[in-house]
N, C-alpha and C positions, 0 to 999 in steps of 0.2 A: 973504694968499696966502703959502703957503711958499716962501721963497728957494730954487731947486733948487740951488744953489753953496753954499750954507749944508752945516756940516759936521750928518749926519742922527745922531742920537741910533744907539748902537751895543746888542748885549746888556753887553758890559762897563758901562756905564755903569747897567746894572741890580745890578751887584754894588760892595758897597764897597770901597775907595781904601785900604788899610792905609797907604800912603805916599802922601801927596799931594804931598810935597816931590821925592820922588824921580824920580814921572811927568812930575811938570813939567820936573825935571833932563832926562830923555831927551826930548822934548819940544821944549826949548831947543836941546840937543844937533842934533836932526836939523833944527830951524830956521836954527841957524849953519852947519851944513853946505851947504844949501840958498840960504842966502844968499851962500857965501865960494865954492863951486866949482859953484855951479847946481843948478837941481832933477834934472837928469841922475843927477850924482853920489849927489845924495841917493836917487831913486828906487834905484841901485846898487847902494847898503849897504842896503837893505833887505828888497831880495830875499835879497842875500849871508843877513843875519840870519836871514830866512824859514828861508831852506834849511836853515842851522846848525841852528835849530829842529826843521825837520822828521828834519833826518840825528840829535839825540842824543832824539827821542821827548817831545820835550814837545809836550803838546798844545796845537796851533792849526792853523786851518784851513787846507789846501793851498793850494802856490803855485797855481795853475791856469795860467798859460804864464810861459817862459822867454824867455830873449833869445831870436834868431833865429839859433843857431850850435848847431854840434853838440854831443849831451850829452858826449859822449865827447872829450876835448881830445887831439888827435897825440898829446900826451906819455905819454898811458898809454893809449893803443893796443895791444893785444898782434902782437908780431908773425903772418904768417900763415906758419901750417905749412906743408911743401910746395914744388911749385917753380912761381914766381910766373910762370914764362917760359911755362911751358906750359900752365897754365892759361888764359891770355893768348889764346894760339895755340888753344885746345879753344874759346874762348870765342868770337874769331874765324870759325871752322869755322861753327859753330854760328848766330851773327848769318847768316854769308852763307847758309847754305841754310836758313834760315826766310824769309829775302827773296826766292830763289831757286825755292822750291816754291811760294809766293802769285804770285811773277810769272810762271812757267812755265804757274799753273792758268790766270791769268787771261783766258787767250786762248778757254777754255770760258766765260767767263763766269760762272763760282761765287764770284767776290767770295773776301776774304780779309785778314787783318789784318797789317801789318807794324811798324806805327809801334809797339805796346806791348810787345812784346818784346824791340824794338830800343833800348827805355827801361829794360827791369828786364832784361836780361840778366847780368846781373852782379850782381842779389839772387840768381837762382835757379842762376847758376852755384857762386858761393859755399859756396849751402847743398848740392847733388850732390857737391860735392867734399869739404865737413867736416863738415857736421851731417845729413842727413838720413838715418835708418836704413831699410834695406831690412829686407825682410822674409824673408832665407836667414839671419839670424843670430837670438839667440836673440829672444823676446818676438814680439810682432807687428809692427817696428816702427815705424817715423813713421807719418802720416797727413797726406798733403801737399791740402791745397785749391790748384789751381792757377787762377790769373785767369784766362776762359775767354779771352779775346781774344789770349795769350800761346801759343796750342797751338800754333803754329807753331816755334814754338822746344821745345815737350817736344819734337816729331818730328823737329828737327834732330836732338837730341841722340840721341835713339834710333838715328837713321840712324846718327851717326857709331860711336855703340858697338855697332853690328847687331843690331839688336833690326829695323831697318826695311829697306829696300832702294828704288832708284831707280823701281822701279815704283809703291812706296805710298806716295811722296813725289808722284810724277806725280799719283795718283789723289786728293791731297787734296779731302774737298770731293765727290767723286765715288764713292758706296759701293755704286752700285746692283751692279757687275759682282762686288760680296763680298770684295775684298780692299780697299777703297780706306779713306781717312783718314777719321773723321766730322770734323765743321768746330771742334768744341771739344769739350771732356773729357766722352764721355759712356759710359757704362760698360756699356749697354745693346748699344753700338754695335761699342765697343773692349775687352771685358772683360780683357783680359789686362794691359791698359796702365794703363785708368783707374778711379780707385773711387770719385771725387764730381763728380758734375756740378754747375756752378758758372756757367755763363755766365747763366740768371738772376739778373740780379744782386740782390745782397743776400740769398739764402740762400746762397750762401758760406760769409759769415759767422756769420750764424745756425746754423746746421749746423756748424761749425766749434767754438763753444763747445759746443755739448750733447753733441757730440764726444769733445773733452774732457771734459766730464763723466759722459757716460756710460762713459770709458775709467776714473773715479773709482769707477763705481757698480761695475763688474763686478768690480776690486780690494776693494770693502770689502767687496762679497756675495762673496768669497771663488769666486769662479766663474772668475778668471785673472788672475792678476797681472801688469797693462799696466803697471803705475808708471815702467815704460821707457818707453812710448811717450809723442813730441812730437804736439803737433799743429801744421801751420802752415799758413796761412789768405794766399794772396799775393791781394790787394784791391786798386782803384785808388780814388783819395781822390774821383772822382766818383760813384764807386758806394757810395760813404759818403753821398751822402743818401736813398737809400733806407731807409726806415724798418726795417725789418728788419736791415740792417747793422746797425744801433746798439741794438736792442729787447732784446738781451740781457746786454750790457755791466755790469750790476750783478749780474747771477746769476754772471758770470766771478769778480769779484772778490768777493764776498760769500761765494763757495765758495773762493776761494784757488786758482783753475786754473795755477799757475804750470807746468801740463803745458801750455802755452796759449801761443802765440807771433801775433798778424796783423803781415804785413810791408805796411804802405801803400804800395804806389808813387805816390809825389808826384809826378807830374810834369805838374802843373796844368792837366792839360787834360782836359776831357770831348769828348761825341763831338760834340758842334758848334762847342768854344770852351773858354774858360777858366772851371776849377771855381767859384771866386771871385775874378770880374774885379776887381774894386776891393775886394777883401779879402786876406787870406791864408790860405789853408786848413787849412797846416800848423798854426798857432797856433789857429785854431777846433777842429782836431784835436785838440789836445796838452790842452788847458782840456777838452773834452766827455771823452776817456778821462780825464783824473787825475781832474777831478769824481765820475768813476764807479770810481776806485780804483785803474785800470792805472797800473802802472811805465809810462815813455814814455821812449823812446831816441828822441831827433832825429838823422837823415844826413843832413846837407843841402850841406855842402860839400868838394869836395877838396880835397887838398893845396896846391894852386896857392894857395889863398884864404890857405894859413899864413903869408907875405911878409905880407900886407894887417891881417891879425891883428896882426900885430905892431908892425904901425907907426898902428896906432891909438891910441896912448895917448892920445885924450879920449874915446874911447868913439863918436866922432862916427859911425863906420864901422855899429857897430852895431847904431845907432839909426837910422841910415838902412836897412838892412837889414830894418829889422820896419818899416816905416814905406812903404815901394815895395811898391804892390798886385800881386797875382800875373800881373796883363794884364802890368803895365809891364816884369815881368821874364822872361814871353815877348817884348818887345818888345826887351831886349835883345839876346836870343840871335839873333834876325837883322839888327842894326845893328850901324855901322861903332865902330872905335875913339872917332872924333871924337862922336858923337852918347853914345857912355857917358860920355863925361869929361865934358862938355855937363848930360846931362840927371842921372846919375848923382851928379857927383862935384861937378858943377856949385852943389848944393843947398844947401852947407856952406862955409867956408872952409877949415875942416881938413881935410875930404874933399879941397878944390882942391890944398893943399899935398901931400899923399901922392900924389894923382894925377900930381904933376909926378916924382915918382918911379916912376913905374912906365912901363913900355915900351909902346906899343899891342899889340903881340904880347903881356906879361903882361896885361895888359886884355882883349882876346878870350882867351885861354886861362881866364882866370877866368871870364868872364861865357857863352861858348859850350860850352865846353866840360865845365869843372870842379864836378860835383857829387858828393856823398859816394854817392850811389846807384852810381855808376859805377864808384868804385874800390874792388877787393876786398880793400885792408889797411881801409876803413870799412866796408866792408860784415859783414868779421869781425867785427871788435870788435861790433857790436851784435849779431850773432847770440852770441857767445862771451856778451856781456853779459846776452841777455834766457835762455839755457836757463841760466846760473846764478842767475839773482833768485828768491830764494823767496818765496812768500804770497802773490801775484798774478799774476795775466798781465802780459806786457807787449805793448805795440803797438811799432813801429818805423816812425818816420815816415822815409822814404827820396826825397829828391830828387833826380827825374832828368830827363833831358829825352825827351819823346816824340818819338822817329825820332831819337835818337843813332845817327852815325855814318852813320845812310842818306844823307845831303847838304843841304846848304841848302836842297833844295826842299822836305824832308819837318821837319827839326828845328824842334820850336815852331810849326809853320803850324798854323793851325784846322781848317784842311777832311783833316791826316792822315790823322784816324780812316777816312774813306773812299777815300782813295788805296791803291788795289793792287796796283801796278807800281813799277817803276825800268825809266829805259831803259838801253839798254847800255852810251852814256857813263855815265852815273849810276852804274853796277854796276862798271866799271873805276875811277873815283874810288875807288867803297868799297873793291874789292880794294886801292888802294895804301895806301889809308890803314887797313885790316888787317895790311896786309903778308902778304897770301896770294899762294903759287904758283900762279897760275891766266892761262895766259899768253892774249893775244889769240886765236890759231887755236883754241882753246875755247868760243870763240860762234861756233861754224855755223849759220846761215842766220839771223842775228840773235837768236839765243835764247841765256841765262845758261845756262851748266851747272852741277851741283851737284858740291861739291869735298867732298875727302876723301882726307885723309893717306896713307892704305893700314891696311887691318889691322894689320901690324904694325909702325906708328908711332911715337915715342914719344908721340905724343898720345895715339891710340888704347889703348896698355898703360897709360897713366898713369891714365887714365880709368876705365880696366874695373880697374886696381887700387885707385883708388880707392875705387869701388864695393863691392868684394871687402871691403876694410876694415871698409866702412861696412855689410854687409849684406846685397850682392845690389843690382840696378838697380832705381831709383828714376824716374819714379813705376811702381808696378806692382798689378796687382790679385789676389789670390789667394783662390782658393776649398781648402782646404786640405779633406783625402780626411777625412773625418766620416760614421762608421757613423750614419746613420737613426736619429731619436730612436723607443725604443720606443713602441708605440700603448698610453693610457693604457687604464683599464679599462675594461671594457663596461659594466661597473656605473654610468659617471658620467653614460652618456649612456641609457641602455637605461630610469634611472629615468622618463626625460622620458613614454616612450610610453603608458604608462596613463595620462597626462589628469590634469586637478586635480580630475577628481570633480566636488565642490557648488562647489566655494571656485574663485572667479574668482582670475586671477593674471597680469599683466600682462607680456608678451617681455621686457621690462625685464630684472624680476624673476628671469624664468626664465632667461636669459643669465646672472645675479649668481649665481647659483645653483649653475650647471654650470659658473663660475669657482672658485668656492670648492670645488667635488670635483677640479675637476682639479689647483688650487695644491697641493691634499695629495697627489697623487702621488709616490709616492717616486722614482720613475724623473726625471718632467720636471718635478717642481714648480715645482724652485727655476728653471728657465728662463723664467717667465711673466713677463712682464712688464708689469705692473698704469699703464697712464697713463691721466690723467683732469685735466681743468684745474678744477679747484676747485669739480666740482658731482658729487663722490661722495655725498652725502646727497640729492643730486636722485635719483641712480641707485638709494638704497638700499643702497650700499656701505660704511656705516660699519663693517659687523660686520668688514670685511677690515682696519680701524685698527688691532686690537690684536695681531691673528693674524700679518699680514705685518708691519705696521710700514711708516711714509712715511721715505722716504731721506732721508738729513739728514748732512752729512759733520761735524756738527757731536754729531750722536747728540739728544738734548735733555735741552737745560741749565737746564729749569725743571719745573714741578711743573703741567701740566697739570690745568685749570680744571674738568675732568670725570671727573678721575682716580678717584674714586669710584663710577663708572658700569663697565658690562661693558664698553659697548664705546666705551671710551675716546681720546682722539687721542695715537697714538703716535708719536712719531718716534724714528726709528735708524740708527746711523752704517748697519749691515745692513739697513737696511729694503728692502722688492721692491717695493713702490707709489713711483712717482713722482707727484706731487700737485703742479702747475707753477703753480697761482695760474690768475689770468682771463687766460692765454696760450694761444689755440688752437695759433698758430706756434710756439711754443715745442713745447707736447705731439706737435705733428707732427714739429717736430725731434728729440724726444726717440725717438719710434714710427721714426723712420728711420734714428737711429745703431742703435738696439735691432734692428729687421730685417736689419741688414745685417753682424750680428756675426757671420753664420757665414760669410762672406769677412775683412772686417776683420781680426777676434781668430780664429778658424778655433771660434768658438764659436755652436752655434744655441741663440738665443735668440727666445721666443715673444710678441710684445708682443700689446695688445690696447689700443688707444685707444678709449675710449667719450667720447662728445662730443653735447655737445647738438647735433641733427640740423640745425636751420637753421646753426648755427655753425662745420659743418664743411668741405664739399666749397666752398659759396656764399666763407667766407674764405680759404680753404687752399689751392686746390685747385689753384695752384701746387705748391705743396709735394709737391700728389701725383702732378704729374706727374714731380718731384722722385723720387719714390720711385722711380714705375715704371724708370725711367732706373737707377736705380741698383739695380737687381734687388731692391728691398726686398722682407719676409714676414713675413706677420702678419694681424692683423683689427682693421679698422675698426668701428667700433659706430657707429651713430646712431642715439641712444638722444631719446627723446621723437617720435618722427618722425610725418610724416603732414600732410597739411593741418589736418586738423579734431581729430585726438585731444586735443591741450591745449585748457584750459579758460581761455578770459579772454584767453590772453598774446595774440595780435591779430600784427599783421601780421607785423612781423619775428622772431616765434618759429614760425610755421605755416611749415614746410617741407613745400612740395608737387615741388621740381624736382632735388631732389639726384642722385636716381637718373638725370636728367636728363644733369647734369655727369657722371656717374658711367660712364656709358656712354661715354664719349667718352674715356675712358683704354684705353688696352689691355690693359695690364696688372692693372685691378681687375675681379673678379668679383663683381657687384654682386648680392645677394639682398636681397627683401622677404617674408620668412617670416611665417607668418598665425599657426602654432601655435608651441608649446614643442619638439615633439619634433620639427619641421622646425629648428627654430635646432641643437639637438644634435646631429641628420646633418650640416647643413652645417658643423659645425663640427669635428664628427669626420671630415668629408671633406677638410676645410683642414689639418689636422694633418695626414691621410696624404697628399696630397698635396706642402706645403710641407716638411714635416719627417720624411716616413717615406717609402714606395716609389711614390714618382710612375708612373703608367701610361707604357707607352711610348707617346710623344709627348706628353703632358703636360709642359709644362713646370712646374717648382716656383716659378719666380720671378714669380710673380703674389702680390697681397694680395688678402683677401677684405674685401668692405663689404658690412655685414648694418644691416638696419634693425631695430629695436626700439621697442616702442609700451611708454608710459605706462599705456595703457588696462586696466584688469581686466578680463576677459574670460574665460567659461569656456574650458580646455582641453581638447580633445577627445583622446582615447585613437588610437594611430597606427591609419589601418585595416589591417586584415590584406588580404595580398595579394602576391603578388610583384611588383616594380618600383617601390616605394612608394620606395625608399630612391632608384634611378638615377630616377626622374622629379621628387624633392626636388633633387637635385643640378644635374640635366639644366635643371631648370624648369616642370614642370607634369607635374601628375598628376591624374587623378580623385579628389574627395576621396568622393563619392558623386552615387549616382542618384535621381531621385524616386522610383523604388522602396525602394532600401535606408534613404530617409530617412523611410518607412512613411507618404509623401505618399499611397499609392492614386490616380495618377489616371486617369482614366475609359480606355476602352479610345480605342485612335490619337486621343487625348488632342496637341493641338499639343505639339512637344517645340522646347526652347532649349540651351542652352548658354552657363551664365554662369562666364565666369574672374573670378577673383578674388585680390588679392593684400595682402597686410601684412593690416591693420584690417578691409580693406574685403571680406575674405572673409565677418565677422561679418554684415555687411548683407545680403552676396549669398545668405547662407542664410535670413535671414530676407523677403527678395526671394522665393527658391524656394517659400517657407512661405504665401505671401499667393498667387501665382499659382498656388498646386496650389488651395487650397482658396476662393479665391475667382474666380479665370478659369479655373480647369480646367486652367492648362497647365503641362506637366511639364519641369521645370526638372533639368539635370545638375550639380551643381560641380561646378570644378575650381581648384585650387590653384595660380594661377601666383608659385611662388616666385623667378622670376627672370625678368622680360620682357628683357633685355640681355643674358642667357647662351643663352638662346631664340635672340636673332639673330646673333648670335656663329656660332651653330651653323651657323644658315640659309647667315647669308654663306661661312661654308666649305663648305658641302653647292654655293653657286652655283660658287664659285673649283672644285671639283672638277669640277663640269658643266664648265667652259668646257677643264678638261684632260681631257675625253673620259671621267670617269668620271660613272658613275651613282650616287647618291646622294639619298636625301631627308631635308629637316631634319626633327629631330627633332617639331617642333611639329606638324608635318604628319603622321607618323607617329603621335602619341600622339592629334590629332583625329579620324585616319581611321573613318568609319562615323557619326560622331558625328552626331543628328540634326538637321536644327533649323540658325537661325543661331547663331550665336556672338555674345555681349555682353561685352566684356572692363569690369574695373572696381579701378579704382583711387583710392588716399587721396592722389594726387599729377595731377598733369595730362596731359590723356588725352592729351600724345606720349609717355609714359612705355609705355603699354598699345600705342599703336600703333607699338613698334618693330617689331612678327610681323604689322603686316596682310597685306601683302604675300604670306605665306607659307602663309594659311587660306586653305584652299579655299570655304568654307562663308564666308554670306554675314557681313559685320564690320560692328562695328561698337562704340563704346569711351564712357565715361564717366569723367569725372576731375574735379579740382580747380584749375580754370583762374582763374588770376586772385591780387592778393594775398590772402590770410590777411586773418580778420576776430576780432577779440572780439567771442566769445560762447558759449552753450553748445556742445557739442558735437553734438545734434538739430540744434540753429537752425542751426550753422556748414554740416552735412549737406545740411540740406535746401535753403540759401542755394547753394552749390555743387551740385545737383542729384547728390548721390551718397548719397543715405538709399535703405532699401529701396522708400517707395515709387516715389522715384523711377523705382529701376533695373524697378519692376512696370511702369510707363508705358512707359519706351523697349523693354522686354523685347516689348509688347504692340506698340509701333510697330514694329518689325521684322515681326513674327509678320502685321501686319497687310499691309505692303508685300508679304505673298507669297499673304497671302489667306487665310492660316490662322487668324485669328479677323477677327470684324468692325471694321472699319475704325469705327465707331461706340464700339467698347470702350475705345479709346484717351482719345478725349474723355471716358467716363462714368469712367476710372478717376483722370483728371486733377480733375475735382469731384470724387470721393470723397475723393479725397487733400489736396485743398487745392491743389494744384501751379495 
């Protein structure tokens, strides 16, 4: 058995020894060191060495963690610009009415956060005062992710520079009456204030780098030059393990995002307890971003700690510092002097002697109070430090403690996270130890008032001049006044309506198709914005490789393997295809910096995400509620879609419930287009809506999700008719009669009514085809392109009934007269069809694809789920029979016919 203490054969030891006398010199070297002043020392100089290594570029592996002290040493600190007195006093302000408007609300009972604000207060005051650009000066500028549990503090701050008033601070939490606060950054809600919603944790982050990079892509496609704007990304280190926080951390540095800033607030605590109670987090931090290529700035301690620095000369101090688990050093910040020195200092001998120097009052100052998060001469330097590092992002690990300064009941306790008050002793503590004017006969009838210098302050002027400097107030959302992209040509969509003729041609195809007419527009070409996560040959998208070129900030630096072929794999620093690899969340982040470029950059830009259909709403579908929130525009593609259309792939490729999920956003307008030239209107109806002259009362800030099938299938030519185009859009129209479909059936012939929608229109007309000529009975289609825009409708036609107006939903309108029951039928599961039962008059009834996805053919899969034509002949004939309109016998003879 191998000895695990045994030193393990290395790659060096695969390469030869030019000097074997010399290794062994160094070798000896660090064994005499190691013996004469301890393995301490020796580990010491080796990192020292490392470093030297890595700072003049010779190649060897990164250090992956640092001692347990800040990167940055006091001594070359820069100092902080400005006046350090009144920032103090703005920052003060600010603490007290974020605590002030949580504990005011809480007598409603809307819950509310105090403890994380009251920890990073002083990262985000920092950056308002020196680094973050508003958007009145030139560029677009910054792009701030704010930690959602921290909004109580943007709203102080807005209060005090009047952006807010005493009323919208009352109404946090409370938005029903139209003026009141949402409970964290959501843009949907507050548009004027906020531009990313962030309180799901761990798209933040994710959102945050594609951010950034897509603020790269708009720069090299020459479409606006952001190379000004930051992005910063403020995270708490327990929302770091969510998988998506960290899932794009090699795309940061692999592209060089050094436009790229996340500030971690360390302040070890999650919402139940400690991030890593018997570990350290920071140093898990520090090792998983440099692995992945971030610069890393460590904050972690104040001033106070620089005495204790100094009198460490064995290093003892330090090594106890990485070595004390993150519980134990919550455990200090509510223990007495005696119990640090004890358990602390207790551990070492040379800790005990340095301890005999220090006062119990330096002792609590250090261990309660004093962390680099806290003080704004540390908090600069690492902001000063990471917007000048070029070639990568940096992270900023910042420690601080959760519920600084709120009092001993709330600093470092576990249960914070959910504490929502201070009482009014508690609130007089904090005042004295702000040092705020806020005297006693200010709490009337036991309630905290909210303080505020006056207008014109010098808090207030410093502030709003600050601002001024930097750009305009921060955080803020602007939609910037953008003339209506022109409507492409009729020609790109007009070719769809004559039909494919002989030649079958699958939605897919014909969606790639009506992409490729529109990218050559000269008006909105260049705004398209092509994403797809690494299955554009699934889609049949290669031919778009050479034409647009895949973005690459790098251009490409080899001689592609197919270069000899038309259509080649191109990449380019200008490419318009973003091509993201097997990353749904990624291409969804990507689809949501790109929708929401005409507030961002004041630029519209037109994405289109095409995704394999089970792969999309089923993993994402955070992300898209992600979007709606954040007024995003665009179109979603689910391409491959349906229960049964794919061939073989079995359970977890058959998407039968998307449109399921799909309905349940408000913001997405979910179609399932049967034909080619139904995909063309809705798509040409998505432009003019999102990006050309919205109806009055339309709103633009919706995305479209259109489904798309694999399947070949012939295209039928648009019918002629008026309304064909408002009942594609609306959701269902007549596609034909058993008469026009030269059925003949016999005179007062039973009549039906089968909806049909995506794929499964194909069955329903060959459904029509079997019961005209072989049960007589005459069958209508109808094309339901959108059962979820159908009920959309409905519910508004009801919300209007109940304010005394008269109205009928559309669906009900378009069935009126219509004979027969109604069969709806769909390639997903029949709640997808019966979102409109409710709404027909005529009697209902629905067929779907209930259950998982199976491998097999596409018939077998059909008829397994009971949604082949003959199926829907059987149920067609059970309906017709419950009313007595054929024989209740027919139903059984058409079930042996069929096999069913």
């Amino acid at each position: 058995m191998t000895d695990p203490n045994a030193i393990q054969p290395s790659a060096l030891d695969q390469l030869p020894d030019r000097d074997p006398e010399e290794t062994a010199e160094w070798q000896a070297s660090l064994d005499a060191v190691a013996k004469a002043a301890g393995p301490h020392r020796a580990a010491y100089l080796m990192r020292r060495t490392l470093e030297r290594a890595e700072g003049t570029g010779i190649a060897l592996p990164k250090l992956l963690e640092t001692d347990y002290v800040n990167t940055i040493p006091t001594a070359a600190e820069p100092g902080v610009p400005g006046d350090e007195a009144l920032e103090a006093r703005i920052a003060a302000w600010n603490r007290w009415n974020a605590a002030a408007m949580v504990t005011r609300g809480s007598k409603y009972g809307v819950g509310g956060h105090i403890a994380t604000f009251a920890s990073a207060a002083w990262l985000y005051e920092t950056g308002f005062n020196h680094f973050f650009k508003g958007k009145e000066g030139d560029g677009s500028g910054d792009q701030l992710y704010i930690q959602g549990h921290a909004s109580p503090g943007i709203y102080a701050r807005a209060f005090l520079d009047g952006r807010l008033n005493e009323h919208h601070l009352d109404n946090f939490r409370r938005e029903s009456g139209g003026d009141g606060l949402p409970s964290y950054p959501h843009p949907r809600r507050l548009p004027w204030l906020w531009e990313f919603p962030t309180v799901s944790m761990g798209l933040g982050p994710l959102s945050a780098i594609y951010q950034a990079r897509f603020n790269r892509y708009l720069t090299n496609r020459g479409i606006k030059d952001v190379s000004a704007s930051h992005v910063w990304a403020f995270l708490g280190d327990g929302e770091m393990d969510e998988p998506e926080s960290t899932a794009a951390l090699a795309l940061a540095s692999r592209e060089g995002l050094d436009n790229l800033t996340f500030v971690i607030n360390c302040n070890l605590q999650r919402l139940d307890g400690p991030v890593r109670a018997n570990f350290k987090i920071v140093q898990e931090l520090e090792a998983q971003f440099r692995g992945a290529g971030w610069n890393v700035v460590k904050t972690l301690w104040g001033t106070a700690w620089d005495e204790l620095f100094q009198l460490d000369t064995t290093g003892a101090l330090v090594r106890r510092l990485r070595e004390v688990p993150d519980a134990q050093v919550q455990t200090y910040q509510t223990r007495d002097a005696a119990y640090i020195r004890q358990d602390f200092f207790g551990k070492d001998p040379a800790l005990v002697e340095m301890a005999k120097l220090l006062s119990d009052d330096k002792i609590l100052e250090c261990f309660h109070l004093s962390r680099g998060g806290h003080e704004a001469r540390k908090v600069y330097a690492a902001y000063k430090a990471a917007v000048e590092f070029k070639g990568a992002p940096t992270v900023i690990l910042a420690q601080t403690v959760k519920g600084h300064t709120l009092g001993e009941g709330f600093a470092s306790k576990n249960a914070n996270h959910q504490m929502k008050k201070l009482t009014v002793d508690e609130f007089k503590t904090m005042r004295d130890l702000l040092e705020l004017p806020i005297s006693d006969s200010q709490f009337v009838d036991g309630q905290v008032p909210y303080g505020h210098p006056g207008a014109d302050s010098p808090e207030v002027r410093y502030l709003q001049e600050r601002r001024a400097a930097l750009g305009g107030p921060a955080p803020a959302r602007r939609v910037h006044p953008v003339a209506p992209l022109p409507a492409p040509a009729e020609k790109a969509f007009a070719s769809f309506d004559k039909g494919s003729g002989s030649q079958n041609v699958a939605t897919t195809m014909a969606f790639v198709r009506l992409i490729k007419d529109l990218v050559r527009d000269k008006e909105t070409g260049k705004r398209w914005v092509p994403i797809v996560p690494d299955e554009a040959r699934t889609f049949g998208m290669e031919s778009l490789f050479p034409s647009l070129g895949i973005y690459s900030p790098k251009g490409q630096t080899y001689e592609p393997v197919d270069r000899d072929q038309l259509m080649y794999y191109k990449e380019a620093k200008n490419g318009q295809i973003l091509n993201e690899g097997i990353t749904e969340a990624g291409s969804m982040a990507d689809f949501i910096a790109a929708s929401t470029a005409y507030s961002t950059h004041g630029e519209a830009m037109i994405p289109f995400y095409i995704f394999y259909s089970m792969f999309g709403w089923q993993r994402t579908a955070d992300q898209m509620w992600q979007l709606g929130d954040q007024l995003g525009r665009g179109f979603l593609v689910g391409a491959t879609a349906g229960r049964t259309t794919l061939t073989g792939e079995g359970l977890q490729h058959a998407d039968g419930h998307s449109p399921v999920i799909a309905a349940t956003n408000p913001a997405a307008l979910t179609y399932d287009p049967a034909f080619a030239y139904e995909v063309a209107t809705i798509v040409r109806d998505g432009l003019r809506r999102m990006y050309g002259e919205a109806a009055p009362g339309e709103d633009p800030n919706v995305f479209y999700y259109l489904t798309v099938y694999n399947e070949p299938m012939p295209q039928p030519a648009k019918p002629a008719g008026l309304g064909i185009d408002e009942g594609i859009v609306k959701g269902l129209y007549r596609f034909n009669t058993a008469e026009s479909a030269d059925l003949s059936p016999t005179a007062n012939a039973p009549r039906i009514q089968l909806l049909g929608s995506g794929t499964a229109i194909h069955w329903t007309l060959q459904a029509q085809k079997l019961l005209a000529e072989e049960w007589g009975v005459a069958a209508d289609v109808w094309s339901a392109t959108s059962w979820s825009e159908l009920r959309r409708d409905a519910l508004e036609a009801d919300a209007a009934l109940l304010r005394g107006e008269e109205r009928v939903p559309y669906v009900r309108q378009a069935l009126q007269g219509a004979e027969g029951p109604v069969l709806a039928v769909s390639d997903y599961m029949r709640q997808v069809p019966d979102q409109i039962a409710q709404w027909v008059e005529q009697d209902y009834s629905s067929l779907g694809a209930d259950g998982f996805g199976l491998s097999d053919t596409r018939e077998a899969a059909r008829r397994h789920f009971g949604v082949d034509a003959e199926s829907i002949v059987v149920a067609a004939l059970a309906q017709l029979a419950k009313r007595g309109e054929v024989k209740a016998t027919a139903v059984k003879e058409a079930r042996e016919k069929y096999g069913l």
